[in-house]
PDB file of N, CA, C and O in Angstrom:
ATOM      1  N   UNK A   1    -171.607 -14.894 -20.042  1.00  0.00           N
ATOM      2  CA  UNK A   1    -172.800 -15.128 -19.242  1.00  0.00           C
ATOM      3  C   UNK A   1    -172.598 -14.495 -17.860  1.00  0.00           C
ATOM      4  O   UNK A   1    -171.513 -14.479 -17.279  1.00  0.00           O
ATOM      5  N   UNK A   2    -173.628 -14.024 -17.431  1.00  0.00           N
ATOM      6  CA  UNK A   2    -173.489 -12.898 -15.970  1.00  0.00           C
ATOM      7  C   UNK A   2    -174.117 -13.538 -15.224  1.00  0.00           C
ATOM      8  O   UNK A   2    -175.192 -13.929 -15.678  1.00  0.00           O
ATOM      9  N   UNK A   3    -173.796 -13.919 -13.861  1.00  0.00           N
ATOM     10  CA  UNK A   3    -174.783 -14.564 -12.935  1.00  0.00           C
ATOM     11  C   UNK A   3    -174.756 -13.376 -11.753  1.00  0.00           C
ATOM     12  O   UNK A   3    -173.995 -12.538 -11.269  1.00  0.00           O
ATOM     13  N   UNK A   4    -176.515 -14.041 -11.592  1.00  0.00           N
ATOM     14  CA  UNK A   4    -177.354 -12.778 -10.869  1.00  0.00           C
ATOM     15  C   UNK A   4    -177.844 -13.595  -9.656  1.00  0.00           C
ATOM     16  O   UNK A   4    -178.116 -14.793  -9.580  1.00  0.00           O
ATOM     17  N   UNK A   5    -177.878 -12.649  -8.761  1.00  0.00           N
ATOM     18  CA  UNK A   5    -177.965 -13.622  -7.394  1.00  0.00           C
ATOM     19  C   UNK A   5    -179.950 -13.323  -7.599  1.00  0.00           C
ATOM     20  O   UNK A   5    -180.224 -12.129  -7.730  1.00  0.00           O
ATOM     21  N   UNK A   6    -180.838 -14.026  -7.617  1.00  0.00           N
ATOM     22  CA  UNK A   6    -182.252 -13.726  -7.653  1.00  0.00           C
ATOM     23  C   UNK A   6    -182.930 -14.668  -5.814  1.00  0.00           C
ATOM     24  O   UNK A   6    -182.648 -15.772  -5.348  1.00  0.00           O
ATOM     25  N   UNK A   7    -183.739 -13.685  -5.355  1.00  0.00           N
ATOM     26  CA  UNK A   7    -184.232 -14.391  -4.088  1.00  0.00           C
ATOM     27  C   UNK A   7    -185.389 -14.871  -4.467  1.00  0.00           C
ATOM     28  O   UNK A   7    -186.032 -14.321  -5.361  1.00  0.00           O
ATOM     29  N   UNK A   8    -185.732 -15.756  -3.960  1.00  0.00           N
ATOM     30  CA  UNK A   8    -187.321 -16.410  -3.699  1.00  0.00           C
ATOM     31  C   UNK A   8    -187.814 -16.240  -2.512  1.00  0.00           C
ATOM     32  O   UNK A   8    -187.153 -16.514  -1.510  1.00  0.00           O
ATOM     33  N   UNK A   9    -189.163 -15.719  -2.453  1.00  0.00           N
ATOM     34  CA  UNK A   9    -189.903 -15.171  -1.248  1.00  0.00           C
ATOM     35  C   UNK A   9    -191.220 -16.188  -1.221  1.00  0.00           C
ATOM     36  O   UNK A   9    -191.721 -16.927  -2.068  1.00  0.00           O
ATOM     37  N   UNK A  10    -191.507 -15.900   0.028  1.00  0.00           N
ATOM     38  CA  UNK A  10    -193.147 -16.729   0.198  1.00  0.00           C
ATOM     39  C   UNK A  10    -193.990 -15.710   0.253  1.00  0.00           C
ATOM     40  O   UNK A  10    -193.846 -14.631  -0.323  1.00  0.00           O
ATOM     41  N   UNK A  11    -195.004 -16.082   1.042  1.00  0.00           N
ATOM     42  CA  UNK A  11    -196.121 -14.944   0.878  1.00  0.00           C
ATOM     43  C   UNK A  11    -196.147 -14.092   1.881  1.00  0.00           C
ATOM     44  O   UNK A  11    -196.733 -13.011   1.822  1.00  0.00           O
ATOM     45  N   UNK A  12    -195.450 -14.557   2.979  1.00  0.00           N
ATOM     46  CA  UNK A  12    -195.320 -13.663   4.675  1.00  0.00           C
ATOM     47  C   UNK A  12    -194.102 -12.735   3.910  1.00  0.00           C
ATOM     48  O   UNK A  12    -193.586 -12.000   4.752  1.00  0.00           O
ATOM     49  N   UNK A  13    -193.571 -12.581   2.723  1.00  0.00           N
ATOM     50  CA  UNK A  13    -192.263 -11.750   2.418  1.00  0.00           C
ATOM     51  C   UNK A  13    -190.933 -12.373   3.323  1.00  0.00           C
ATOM     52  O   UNK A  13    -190.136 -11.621   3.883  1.00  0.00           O
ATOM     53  N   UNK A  14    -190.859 -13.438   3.358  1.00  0.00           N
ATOM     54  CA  UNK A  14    -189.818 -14.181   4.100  1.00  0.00           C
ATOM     55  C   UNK A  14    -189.010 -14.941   2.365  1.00  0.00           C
ATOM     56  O   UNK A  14    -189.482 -15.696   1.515  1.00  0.00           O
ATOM     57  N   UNK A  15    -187.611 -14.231   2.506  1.00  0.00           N
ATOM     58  CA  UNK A  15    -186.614 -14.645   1.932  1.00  0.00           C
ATOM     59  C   UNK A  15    -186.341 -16.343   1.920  1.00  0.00           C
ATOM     60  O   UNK A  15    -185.759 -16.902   2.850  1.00  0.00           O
ATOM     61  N   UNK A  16    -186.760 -16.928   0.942  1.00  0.00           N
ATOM     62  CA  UNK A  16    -186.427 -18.814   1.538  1.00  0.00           C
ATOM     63  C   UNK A  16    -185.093 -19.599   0.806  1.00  0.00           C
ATOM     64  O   UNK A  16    -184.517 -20.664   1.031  1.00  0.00           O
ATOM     65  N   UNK A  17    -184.899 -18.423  -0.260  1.00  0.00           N
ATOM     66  CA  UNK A  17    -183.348 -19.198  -1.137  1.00  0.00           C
ATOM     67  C   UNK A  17    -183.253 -18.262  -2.253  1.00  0.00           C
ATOM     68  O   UNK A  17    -183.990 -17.836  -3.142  1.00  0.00           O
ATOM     69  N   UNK A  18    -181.822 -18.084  -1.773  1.00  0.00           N
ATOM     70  CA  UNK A  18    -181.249 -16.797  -3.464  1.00  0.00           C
ATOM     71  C   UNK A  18    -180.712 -18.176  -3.761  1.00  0.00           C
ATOM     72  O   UNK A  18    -180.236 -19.147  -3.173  1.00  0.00           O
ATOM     73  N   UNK A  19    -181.047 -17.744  -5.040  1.00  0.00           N
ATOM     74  CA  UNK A  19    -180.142 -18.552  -6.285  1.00  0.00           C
ATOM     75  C   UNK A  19    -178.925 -17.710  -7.322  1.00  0.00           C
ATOM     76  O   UNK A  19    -178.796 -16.511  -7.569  1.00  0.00           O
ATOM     77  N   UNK A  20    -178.494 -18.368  -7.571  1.00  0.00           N
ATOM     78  CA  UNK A  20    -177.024 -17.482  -8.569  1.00  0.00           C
ATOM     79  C   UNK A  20    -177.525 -18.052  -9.872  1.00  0.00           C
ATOM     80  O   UNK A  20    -177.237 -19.204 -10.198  1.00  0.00           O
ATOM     81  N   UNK A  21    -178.227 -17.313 -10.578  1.00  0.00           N
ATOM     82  CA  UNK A  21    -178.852 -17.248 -12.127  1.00  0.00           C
ATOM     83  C   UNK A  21    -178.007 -17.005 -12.975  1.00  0.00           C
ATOM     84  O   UNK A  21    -177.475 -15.896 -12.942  1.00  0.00           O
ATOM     85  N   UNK A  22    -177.610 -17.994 -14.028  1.00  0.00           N
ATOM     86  CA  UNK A  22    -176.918 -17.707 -15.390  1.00  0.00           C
ATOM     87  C   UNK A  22    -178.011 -17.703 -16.684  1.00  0.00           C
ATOM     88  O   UNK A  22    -178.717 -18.705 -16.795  1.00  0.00           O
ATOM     89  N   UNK A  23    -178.129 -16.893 -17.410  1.00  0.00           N
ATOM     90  CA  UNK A  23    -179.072 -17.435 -18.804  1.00  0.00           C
ATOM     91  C   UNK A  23    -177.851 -17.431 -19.643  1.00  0.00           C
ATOM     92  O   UNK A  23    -176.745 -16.897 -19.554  1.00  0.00           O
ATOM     93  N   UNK A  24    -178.707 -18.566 -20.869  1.00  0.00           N
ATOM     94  CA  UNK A  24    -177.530 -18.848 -21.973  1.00  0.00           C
ATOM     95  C   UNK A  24    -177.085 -17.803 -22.426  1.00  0.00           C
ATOM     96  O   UNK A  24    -177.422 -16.802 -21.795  1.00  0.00           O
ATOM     97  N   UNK A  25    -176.304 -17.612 -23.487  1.00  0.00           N
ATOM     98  CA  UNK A  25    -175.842 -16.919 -24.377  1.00  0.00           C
ATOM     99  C   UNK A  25    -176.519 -16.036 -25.268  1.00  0.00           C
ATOM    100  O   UNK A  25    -176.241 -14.869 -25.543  1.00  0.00           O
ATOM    101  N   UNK A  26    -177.817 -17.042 -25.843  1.00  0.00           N
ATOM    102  CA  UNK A  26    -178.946 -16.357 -26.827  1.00  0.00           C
ATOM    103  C   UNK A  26    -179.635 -15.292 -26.257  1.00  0.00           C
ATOM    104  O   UNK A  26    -180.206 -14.575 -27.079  1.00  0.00           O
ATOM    105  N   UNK A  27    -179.798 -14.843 -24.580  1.00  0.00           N
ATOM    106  CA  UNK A  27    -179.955 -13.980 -24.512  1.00  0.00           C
ATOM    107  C   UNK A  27    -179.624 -12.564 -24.430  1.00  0.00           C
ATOM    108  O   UNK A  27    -179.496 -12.129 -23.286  1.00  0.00           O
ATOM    109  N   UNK A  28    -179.506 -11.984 -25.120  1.00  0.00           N
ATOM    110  CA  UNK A  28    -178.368 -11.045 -25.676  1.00  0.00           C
ATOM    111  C   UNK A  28    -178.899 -10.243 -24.486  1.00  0.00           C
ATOM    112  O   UNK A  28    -178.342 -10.352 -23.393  1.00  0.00           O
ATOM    113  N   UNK A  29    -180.021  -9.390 -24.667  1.00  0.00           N
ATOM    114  CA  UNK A  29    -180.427  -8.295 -23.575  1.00  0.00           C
ATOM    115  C   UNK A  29    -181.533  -9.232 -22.256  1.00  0.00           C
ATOM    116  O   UNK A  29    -182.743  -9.450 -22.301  1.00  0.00           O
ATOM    117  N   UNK A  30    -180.855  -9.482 -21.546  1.00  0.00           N
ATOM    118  CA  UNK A  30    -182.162 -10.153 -20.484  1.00  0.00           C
ATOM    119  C   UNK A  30    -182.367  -8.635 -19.662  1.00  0.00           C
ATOM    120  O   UNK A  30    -181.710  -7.617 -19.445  1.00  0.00           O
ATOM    121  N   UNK A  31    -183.375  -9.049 -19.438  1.00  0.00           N
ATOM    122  CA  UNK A  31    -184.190  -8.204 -17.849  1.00  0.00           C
ATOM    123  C   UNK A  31    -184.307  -9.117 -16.907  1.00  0.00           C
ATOM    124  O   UNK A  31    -184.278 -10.322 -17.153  1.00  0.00           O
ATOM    125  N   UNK A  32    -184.502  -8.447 -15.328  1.00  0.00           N
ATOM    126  CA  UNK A  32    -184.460  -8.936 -14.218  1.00  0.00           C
ATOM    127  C   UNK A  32    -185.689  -9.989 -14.146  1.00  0.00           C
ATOM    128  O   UNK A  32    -185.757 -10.792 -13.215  1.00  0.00           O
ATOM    129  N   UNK A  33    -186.815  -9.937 -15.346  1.00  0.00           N
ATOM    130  CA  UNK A  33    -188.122 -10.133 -15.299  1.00  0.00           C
ATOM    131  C   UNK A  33    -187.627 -12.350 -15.592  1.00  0.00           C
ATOM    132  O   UNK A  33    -188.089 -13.434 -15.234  1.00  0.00           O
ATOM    133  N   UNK A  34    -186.374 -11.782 -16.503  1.00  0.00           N
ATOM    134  CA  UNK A  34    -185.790 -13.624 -17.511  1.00  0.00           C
ATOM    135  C   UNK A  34    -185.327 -14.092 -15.669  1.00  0.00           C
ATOM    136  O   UNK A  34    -185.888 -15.010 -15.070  1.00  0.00           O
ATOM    137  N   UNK A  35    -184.165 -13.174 -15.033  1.00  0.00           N
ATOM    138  CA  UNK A  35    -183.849 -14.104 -14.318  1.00  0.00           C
ATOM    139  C   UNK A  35    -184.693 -14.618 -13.125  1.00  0.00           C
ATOM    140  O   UNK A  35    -184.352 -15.645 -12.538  1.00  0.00           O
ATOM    141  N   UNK A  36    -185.773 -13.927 -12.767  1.00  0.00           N
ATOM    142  CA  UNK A  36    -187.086 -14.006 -11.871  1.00  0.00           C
ATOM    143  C   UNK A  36    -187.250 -14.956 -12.143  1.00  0.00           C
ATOM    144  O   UNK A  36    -186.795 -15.836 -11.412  1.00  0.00           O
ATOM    145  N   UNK A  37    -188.275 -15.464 -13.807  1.00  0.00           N
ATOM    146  CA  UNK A  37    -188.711 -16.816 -13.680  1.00  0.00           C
ATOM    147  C   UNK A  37    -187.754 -17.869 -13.909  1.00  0.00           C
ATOM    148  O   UNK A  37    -188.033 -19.039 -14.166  1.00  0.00           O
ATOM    149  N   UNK A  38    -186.613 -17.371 -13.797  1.00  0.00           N
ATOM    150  CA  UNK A  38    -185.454 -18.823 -13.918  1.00  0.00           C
ATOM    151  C   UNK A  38    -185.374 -19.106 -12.650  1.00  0.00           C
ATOM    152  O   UNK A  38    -184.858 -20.208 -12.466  1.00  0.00           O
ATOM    153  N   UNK A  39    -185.812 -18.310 -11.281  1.00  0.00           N
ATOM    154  CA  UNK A  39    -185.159 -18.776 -10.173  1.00  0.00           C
ATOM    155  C   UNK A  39    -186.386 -19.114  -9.483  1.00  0.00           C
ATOM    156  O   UNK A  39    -186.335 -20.018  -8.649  1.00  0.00           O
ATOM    157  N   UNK A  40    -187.745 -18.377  -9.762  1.00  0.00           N
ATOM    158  CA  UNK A  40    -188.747 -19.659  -9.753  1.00  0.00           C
ATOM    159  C   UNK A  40    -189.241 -20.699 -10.452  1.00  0.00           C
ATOM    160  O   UNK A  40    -190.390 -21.066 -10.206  1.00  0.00           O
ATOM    161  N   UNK A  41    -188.362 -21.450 -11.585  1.00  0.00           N
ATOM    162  CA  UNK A  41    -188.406 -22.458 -12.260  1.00  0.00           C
ATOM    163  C   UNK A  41    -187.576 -23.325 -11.145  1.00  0.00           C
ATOM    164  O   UNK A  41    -188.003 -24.447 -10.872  1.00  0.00           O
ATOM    165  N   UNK A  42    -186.621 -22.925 -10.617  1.00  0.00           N
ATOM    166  CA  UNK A  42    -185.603 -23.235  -9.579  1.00  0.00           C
ATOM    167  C   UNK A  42    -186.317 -24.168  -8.243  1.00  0.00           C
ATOM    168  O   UNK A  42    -186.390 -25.194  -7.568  1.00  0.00           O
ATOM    169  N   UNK A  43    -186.761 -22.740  -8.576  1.00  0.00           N
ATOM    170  CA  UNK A  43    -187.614 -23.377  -6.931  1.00  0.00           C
ATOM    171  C   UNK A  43    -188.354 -24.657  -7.166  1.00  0.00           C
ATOM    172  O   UNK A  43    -188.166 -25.736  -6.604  1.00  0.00           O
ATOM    173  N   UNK A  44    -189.269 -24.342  -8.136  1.00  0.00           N
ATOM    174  CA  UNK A  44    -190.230 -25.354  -8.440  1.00  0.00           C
ATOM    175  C   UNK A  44    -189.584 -26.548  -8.504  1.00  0.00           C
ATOM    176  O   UNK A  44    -190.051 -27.479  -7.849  1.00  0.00           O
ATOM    177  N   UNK A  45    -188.319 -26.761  -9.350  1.00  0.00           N
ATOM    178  CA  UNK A  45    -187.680 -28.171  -9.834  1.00  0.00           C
ATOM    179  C   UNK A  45    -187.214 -28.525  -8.669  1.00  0.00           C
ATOM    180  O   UNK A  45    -187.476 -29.710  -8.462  1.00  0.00           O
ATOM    181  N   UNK A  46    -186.246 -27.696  -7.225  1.00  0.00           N
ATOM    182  CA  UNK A  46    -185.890 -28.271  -5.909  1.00  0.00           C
ATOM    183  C   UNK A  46    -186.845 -28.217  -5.231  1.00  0.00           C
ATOM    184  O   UNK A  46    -186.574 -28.097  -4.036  1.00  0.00           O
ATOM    185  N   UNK A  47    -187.900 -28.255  -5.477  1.00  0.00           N
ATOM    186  CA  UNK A  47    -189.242 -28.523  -4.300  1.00  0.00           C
ATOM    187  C   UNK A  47    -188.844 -27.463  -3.169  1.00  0.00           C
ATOM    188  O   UNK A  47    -188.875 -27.925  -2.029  1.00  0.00           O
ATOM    189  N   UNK A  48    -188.577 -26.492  -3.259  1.00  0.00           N
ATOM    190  CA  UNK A  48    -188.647 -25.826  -2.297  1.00  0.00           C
ATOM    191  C   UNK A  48    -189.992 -25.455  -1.282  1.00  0.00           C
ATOM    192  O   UNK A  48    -190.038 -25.286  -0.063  1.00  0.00           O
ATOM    193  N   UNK A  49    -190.774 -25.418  -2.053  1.00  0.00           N
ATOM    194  CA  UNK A  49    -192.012 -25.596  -1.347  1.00  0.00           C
ATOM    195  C   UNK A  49    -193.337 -26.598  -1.844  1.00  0.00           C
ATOM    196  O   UNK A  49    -193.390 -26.886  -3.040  1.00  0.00           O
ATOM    197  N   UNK A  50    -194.050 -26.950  -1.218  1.00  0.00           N
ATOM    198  CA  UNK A  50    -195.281 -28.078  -1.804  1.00  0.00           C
ATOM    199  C   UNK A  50    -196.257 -27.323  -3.342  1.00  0.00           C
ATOM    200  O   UNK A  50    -196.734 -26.189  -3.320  1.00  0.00           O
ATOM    201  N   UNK A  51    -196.318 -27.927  -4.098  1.00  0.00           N
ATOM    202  CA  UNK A  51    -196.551 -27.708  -5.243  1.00  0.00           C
ATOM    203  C   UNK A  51    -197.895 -27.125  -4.905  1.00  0.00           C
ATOM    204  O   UNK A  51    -198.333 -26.722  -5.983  1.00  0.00           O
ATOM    205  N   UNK A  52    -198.877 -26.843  -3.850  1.00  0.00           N
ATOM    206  CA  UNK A  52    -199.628 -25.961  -3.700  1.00  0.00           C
ATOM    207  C   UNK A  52    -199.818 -24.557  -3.306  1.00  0.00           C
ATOM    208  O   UNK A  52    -200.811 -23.837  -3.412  1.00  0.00           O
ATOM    209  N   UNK A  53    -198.420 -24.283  -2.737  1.00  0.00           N
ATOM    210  CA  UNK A  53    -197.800 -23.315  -2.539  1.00  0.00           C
ATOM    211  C   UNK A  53    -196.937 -22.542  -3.542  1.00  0.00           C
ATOM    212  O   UNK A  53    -196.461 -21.441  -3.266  1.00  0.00           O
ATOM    213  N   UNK A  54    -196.794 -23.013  -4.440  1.00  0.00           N
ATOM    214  CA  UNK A  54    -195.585 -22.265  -6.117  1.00  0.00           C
ATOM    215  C   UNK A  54    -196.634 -21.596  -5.947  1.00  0.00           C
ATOM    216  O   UNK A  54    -196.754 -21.132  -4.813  1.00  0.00           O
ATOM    217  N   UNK A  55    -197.547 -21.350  -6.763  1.00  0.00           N
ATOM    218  CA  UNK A  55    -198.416 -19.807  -7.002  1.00  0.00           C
ATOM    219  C   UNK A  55    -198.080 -18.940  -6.072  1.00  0.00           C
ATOM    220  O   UNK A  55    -197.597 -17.958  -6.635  1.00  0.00           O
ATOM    221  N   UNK A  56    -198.094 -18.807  -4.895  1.00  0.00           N
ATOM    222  CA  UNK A  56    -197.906 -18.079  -3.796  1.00  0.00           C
ATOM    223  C   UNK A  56    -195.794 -17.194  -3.717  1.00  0.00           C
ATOM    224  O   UNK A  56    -195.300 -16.224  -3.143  1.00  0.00           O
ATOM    225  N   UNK A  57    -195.342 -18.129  -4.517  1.00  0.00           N
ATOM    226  CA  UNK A  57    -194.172 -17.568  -4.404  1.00  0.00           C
ATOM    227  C   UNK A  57    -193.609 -16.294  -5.172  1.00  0.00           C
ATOM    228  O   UNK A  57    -194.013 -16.393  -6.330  1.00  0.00           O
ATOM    229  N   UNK A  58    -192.917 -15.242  -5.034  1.00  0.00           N
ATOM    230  CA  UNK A  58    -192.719 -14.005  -5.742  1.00  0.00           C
ATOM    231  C   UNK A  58    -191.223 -14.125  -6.169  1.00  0.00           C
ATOM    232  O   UNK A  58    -191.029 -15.340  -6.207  1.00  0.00           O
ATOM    233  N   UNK A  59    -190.039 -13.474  -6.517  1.00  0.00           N
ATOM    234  CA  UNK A  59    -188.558 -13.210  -6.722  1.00  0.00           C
ATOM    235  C   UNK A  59    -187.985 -11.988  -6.749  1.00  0.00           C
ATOM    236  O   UNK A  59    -188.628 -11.081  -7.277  1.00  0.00           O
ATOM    237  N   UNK A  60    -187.185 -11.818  -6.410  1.00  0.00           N
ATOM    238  CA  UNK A  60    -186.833 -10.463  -6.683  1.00  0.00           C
ATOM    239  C   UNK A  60    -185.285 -10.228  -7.166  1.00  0.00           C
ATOM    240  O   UNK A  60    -184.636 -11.273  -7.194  1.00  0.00           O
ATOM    241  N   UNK A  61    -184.565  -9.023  -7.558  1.00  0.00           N
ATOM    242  CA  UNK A  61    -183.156  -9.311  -7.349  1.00  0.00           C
ATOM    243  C   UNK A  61    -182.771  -9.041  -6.009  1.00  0.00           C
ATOM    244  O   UNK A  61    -183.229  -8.266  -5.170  1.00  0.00           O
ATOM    245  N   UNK A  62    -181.509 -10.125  -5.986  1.00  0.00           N
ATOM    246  CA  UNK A  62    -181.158  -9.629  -4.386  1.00  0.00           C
ATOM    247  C   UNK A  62    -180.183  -8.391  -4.214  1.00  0.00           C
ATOM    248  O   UNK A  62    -179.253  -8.504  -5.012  1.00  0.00           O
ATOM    249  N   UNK A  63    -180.108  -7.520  -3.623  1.00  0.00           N
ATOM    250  CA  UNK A  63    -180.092  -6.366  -2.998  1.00  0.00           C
ATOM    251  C   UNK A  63    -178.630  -6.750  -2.281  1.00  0.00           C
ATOM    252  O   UNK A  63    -178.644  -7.025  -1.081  1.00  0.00           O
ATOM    253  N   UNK A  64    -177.428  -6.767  -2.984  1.00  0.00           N
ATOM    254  CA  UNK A  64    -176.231  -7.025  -2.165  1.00  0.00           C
ATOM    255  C   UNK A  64    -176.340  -6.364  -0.935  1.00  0.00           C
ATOM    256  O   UNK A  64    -177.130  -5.419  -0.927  1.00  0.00           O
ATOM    257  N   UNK A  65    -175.613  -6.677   0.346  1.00  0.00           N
ATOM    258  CA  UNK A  65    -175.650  -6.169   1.597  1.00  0.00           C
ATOM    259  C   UNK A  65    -173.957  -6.276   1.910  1.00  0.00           C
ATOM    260  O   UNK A  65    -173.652  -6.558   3.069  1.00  0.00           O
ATOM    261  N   UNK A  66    -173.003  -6.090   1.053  1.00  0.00           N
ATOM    262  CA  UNK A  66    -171.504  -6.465   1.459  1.00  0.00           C
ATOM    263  C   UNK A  66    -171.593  -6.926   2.227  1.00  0.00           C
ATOM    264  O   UNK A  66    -172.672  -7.014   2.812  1.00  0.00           O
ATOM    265  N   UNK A  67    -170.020  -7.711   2.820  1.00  0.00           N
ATOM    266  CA  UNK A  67    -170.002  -7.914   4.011  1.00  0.00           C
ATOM    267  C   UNK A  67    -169.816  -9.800   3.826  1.00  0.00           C
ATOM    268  O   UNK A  67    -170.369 -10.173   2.791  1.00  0.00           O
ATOM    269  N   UNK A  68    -169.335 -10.650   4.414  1.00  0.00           N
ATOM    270  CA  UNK A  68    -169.085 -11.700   4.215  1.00  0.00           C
ATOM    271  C   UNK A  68    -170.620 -12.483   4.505  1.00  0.00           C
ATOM    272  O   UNK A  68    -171.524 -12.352   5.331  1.00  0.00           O
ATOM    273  N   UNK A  69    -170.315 -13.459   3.192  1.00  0.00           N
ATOM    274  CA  UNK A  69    -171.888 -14.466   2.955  1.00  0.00           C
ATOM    275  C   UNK A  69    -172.043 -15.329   4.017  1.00  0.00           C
ATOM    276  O   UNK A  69    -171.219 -16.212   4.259  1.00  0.00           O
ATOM    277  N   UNK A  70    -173.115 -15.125   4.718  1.00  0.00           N
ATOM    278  CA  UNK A  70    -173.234 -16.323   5.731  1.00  0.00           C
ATOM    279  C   UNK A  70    -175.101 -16.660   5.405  1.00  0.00           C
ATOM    280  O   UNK A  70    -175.990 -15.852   5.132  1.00  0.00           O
ATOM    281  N   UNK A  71    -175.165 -18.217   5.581  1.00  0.00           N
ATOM    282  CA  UNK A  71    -177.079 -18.443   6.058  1.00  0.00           C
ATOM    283  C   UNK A  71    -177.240 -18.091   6.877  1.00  0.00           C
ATOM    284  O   UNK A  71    -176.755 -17.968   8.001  1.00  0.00           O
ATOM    285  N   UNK A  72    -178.378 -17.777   6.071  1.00  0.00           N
ATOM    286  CA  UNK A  72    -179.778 -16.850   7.633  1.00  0.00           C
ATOM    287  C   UNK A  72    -180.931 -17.545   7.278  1.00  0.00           C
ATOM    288  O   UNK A  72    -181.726 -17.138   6.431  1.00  0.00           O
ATOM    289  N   UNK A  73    -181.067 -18.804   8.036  1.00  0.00           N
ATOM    290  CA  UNK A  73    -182.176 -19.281   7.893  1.00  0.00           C
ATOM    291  C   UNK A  73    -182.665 -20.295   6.241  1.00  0.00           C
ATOM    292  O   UNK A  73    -183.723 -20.448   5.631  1.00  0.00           O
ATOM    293  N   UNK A  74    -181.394 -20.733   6.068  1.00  0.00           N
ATOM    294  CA  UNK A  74    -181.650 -21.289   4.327  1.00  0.00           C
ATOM    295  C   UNK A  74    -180.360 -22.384   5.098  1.00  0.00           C
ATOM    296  O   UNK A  74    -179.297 -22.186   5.686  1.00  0.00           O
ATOM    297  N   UNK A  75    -181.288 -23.769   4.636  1.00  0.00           N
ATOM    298  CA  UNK A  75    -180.659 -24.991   5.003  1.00  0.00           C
ATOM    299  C   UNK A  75    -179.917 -25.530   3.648  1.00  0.00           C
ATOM    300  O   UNK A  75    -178.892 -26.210   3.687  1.00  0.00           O
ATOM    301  N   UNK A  76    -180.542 -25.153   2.513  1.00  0.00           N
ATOM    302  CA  UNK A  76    -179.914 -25.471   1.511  1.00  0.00           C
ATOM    303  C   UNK A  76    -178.916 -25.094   0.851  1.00  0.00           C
ATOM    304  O   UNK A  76    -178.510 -23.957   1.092  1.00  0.00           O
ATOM    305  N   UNK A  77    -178.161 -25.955  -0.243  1.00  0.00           N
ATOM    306  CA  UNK A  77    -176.934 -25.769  -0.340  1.00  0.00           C
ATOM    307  C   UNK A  77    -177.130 -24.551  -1.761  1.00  0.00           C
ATOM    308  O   UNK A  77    -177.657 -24.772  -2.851  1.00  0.00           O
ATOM    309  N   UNK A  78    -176.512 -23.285  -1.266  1.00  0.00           N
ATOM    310  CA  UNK A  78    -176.023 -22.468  -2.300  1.00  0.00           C
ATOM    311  C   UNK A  78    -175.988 -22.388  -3.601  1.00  0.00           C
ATOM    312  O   UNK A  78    -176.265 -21.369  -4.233  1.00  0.00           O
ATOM    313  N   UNK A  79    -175.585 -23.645  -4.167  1.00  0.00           N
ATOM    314  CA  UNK A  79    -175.568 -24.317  -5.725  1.00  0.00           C
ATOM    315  C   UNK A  79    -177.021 -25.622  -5.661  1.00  0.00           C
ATOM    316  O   UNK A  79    -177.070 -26.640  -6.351  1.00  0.00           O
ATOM    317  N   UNK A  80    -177.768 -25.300  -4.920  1.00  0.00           N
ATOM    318  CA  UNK A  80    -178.651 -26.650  -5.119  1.00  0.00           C
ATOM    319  C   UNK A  80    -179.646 -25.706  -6.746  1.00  0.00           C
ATOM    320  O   UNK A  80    -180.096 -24.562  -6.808  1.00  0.00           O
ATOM    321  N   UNK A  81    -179.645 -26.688  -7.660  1.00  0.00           N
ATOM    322  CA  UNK A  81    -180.209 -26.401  -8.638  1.00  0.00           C
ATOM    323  C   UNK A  81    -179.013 -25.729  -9.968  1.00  0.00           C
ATOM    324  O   UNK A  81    -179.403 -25.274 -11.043  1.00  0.00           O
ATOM    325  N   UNK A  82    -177.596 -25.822  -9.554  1.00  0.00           N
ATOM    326  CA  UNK A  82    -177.115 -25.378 -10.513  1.00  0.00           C
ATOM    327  C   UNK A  82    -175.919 -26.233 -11.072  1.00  0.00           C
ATOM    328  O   UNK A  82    -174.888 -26.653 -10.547  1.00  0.00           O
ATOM    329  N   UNK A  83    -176.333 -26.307 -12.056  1.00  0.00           N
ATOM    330  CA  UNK A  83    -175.640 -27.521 -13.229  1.00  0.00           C
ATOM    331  C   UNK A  83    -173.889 -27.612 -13.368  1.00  0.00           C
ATOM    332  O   UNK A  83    -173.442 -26.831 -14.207  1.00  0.00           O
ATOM    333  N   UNK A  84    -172.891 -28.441 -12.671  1.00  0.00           N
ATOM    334  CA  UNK A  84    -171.918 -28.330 -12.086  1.00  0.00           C
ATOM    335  C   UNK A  84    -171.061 -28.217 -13.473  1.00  0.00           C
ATOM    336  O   UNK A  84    -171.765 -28.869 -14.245  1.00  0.00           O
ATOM    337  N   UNK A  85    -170.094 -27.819 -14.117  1.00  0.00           N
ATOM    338  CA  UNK A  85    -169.219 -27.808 -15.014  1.00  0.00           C
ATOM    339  C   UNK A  85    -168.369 -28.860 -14.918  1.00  0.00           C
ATOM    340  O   UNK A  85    -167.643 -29.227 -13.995  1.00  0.00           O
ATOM    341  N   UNK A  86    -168.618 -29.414 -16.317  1.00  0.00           N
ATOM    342  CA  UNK A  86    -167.449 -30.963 -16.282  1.00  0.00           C
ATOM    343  C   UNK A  86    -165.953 -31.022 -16.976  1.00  0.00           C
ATOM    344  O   UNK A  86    -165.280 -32.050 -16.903  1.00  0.00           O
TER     345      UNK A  86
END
């Protein structure tokens, strides 16, 4: 399984939370299109924004920028929405 860093945008094009996307196994060939709506399924389930606002949200892949990970403006935690290994 490959995890893909996917961003969630609003409608001003303001970046509000990458997520680190895994799909199961069964998907043998995904496109960027599977991990898009996994990371606005994401959004939706952490309320990232008021449920009148999801329509309004877009994804994209994120666009590595090297260089050490720091927040810019994202209060939330990194792994919020991802299922911890037991």
């Amino acid at each position: 399984m490959k995890v893909r860093l996917v961003d969630v945008i609003n409608r001003n094009g303001t970046v509000l939370h990458t997520y680190p996307i895994t799909l199961s196994e069964s998907s043998n060939v995904a496109d960027d299109s599977e991990y898009q709506a996994k990371a606005l399924e994401a959004a939706a389930q952490g309320r990232l924004v008021s449920d009148a606002e999801l329509g309004t949200l877009t994804a994209r892949m994120h666009a590595d920028r090297g260089g050490q990970m720091a927040p810019y403006g994202d209060d939330l935690d990194r792994t919020s929405e991802t299922r911890s290994s037991v």
